[in-house]
TIVEX-277408 format. One line per field, with one value per residue (C-alpha): residue number from 0; residue in one letter; x, y, z. Coordinates in steps of 0.05 Angstrom, whole numbers, plus 32768, in hexadecimal, padded with zeros to 4 digits. Each point is the difference from the previous one (the first is absolute). Example, Ala and Ser with C-alpha at 12.3 -4.5 7.8 and 13.67 -1.06 7.14 Angstrom:
! TIVEX-277408
k: [0,1]
r: [a,s]
u: [80F6,801B]
v: [7FA6,8045]
w: [809C,7FF3]
***
This chain:
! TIVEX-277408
k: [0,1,2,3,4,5,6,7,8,9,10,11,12,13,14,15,16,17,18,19,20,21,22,23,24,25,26,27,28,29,30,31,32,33,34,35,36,37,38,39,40,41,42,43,44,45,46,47,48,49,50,51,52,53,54,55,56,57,58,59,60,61,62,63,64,65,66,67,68,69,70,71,72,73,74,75,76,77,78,79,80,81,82,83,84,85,86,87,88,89,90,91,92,93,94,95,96,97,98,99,100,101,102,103,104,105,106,107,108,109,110,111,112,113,114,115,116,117,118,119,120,121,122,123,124,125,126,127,128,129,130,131,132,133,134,135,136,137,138,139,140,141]
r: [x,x,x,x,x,x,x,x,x,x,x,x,x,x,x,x,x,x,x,x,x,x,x,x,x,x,x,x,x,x,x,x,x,x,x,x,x,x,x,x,x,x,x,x,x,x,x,x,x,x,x,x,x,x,x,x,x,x,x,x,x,x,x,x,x,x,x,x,x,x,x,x,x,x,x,x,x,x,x,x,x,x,x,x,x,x,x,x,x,x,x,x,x,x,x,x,x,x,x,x,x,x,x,x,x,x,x,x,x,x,x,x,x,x,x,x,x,x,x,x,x,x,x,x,x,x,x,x,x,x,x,x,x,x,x,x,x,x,x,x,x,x]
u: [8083,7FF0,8030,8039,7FFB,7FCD,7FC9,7FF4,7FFD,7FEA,7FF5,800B,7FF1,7FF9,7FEC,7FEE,801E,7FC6,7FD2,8021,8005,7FB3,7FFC,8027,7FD3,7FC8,8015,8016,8031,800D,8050,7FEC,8001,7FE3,8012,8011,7FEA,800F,7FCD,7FC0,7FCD,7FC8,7FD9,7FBE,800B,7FC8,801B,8048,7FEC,7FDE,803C,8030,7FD2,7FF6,7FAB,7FD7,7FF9,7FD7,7FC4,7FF9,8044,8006,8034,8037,7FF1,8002,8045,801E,7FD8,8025,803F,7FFD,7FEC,8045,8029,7FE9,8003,803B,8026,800E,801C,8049,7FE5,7FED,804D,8018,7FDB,801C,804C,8002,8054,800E,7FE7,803F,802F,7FD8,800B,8051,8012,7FFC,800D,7FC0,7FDF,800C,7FEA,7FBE,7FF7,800E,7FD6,7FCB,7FF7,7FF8,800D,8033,8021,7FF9,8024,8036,800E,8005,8049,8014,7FF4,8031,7FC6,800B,7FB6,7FE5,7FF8,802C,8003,7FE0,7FC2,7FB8,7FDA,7FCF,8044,8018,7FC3,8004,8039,7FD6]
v: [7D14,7FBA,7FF5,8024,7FC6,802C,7FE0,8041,8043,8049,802E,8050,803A,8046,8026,7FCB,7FCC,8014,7FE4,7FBA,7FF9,800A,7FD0,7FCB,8006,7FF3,7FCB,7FE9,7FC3,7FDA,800F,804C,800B,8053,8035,804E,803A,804D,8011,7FEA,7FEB,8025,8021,7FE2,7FE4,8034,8034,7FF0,7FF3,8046,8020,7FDC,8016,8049,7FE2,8035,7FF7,7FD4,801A,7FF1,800E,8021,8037,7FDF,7FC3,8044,801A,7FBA,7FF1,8049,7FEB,7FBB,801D,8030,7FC9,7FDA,8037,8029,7FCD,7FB8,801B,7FEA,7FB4,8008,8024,7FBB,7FCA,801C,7FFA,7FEC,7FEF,804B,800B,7FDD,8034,803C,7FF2,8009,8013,8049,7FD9,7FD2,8038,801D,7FC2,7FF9,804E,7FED,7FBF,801A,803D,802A,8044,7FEF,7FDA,803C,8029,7FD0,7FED,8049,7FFD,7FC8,801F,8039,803A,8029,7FF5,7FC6,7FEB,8024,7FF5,8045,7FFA,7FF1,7FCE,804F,801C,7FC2,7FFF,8041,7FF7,7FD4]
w: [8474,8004,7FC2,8033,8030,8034,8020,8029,7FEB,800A,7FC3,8003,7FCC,7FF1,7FC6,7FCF,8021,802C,7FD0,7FFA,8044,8010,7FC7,801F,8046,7FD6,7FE3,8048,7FF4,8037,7FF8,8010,804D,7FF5,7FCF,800C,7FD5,8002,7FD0,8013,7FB8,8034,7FBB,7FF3,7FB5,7FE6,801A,7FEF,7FB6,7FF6,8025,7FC7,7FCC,800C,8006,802D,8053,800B,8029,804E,8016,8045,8004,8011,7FCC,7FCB,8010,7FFF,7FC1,7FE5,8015,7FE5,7FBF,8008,8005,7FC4,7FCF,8023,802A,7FDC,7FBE,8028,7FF8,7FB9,7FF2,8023,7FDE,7FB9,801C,8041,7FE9,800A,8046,801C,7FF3,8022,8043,8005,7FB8,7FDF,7FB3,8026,800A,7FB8,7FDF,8024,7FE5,7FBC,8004,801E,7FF4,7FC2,8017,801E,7FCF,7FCF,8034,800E,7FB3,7FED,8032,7FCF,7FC9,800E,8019,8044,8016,801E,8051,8032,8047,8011,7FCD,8012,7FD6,7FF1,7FE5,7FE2,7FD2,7FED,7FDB,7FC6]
***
């Protein structure tokens, strides 16, 4: 920021920008007047690190402490996959907000299934996605 010509600023960030931002407080240059986050780093680092390994509970959790534990656990193993798909071509994700050929191309980069689906059209066969067939019916077709 200071390379932008500010002397003053404010930093805000959600998701992973999340992360950076918390970063930046700790690092607490005088330039940055207070920072904003919608995703709160509020996981004790053991706890976090056997949630992102698939490690046991740890022991001593109340109740409450268990069920977040279980859902933190969910959402590494069921619920970030959508980051991983956009660090390998984060290029394609433009096109899906507005764009049906977007949306298309972030199928067949990203995708497999659905790419197998959508190349069998190409290649001249009646069966592939339809607007009226569930992902269950779609795979049936394999």
């Amino acid at each position: 920021m200071k390379r932008l010509g500010y002397t003053k600023f404010v930093a805000q960030g959600g998701d992973w920008g999340a992360v950076i931002t918390e970063q930046m407080g700790v690092q607490a240059a005088p330039e940055l007047r207070g920072i904003h986050t919608n995703m709160p780093g509020a996981v004790p680092a053991d706890i976090d690190k056997a949630a992102f390994t698939g490690a046991p509970m740890p022991d001593g959790l109340s109740p409450e402490e268990k069920l977040a534990f279980e859902r933190l656990t969910f959402v590494y193993s069921k619920g970030i996959a959508y980051g991983y798909q956009m660090g390998l071509r984060p290029q394609t994700l433009y096109g899906i907000a507005d764009s049906p050929v977007g949306l298309a191309a972030y199928f067949l980069d990203h995708d497999a299934w659905s790419y197998a689906l959508i190349s069998r059209v190409f290649s001249g066969e009646a069966a592939g996605l339809t607007r009226t067939m569930s992902s269950t019916t779609s795979r049936s077709l394999g």
